[in-house]
C-alpha positions as CSV (number, residue, x, y, z in Angstrom):
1,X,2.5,-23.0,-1.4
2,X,2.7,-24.2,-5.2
3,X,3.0,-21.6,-8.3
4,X,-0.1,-22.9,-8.9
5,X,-1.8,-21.4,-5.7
6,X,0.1,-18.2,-5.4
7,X,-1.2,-17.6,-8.9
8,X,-4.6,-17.9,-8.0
9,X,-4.5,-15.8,-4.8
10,X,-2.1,-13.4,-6.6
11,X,-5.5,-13.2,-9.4
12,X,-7.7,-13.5,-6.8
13,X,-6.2,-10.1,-5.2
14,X,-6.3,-8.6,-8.1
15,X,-9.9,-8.8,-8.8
16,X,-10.8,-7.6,-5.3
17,X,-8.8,-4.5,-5.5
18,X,-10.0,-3.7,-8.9
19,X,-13.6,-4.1,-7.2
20,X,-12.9,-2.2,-4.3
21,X,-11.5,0.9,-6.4
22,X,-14.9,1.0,-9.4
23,X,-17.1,0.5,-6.1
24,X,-15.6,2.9,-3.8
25,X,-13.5,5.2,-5.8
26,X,-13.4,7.9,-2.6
27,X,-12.4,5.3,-0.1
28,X,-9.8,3.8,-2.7
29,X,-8.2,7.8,-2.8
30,X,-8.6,8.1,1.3
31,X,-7.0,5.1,1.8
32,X,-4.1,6.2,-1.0
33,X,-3.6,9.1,0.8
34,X,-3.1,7.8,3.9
35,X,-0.7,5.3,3.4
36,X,1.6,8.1,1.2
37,X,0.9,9.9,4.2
38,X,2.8,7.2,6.6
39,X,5.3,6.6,3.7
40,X,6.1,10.3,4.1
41,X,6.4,10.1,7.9
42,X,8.6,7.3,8.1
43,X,11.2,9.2,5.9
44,X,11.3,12.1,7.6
45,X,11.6,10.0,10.5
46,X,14.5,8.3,9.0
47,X,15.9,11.6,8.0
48,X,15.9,13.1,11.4
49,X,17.4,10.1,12.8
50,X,20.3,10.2,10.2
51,X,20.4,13.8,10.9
52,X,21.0,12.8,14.5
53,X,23.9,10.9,13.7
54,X,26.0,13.7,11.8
């Protein structure tokens, strides 16, 4: 892809987030929430498995 391109789907992105989150400002939070959510569970995940190793 040229700079060119990426820029424009990079802006293009942009916009439709920014859409998204003045249209549907509850959805936007759910769908925050949930991926800190799976954030959260893959650290602990990776915490336990480190704790394995010890």
């Amino acid at each position: 892809m040229s700079a060119k391109t990426k820029k424009t789907v990079s802006w293009i992105a942009i916009i439709v987030v920014v859409f998204f989150l003045i249209s549907q400002p509850e959805e936007s939070a759910e769908m925050v929430r949930n991926g800190v959510g799976l954030l959260e569970q893959a650290a602990q995940a990776i915490i336990t498995f480190l704790q394995s190793l010890a």
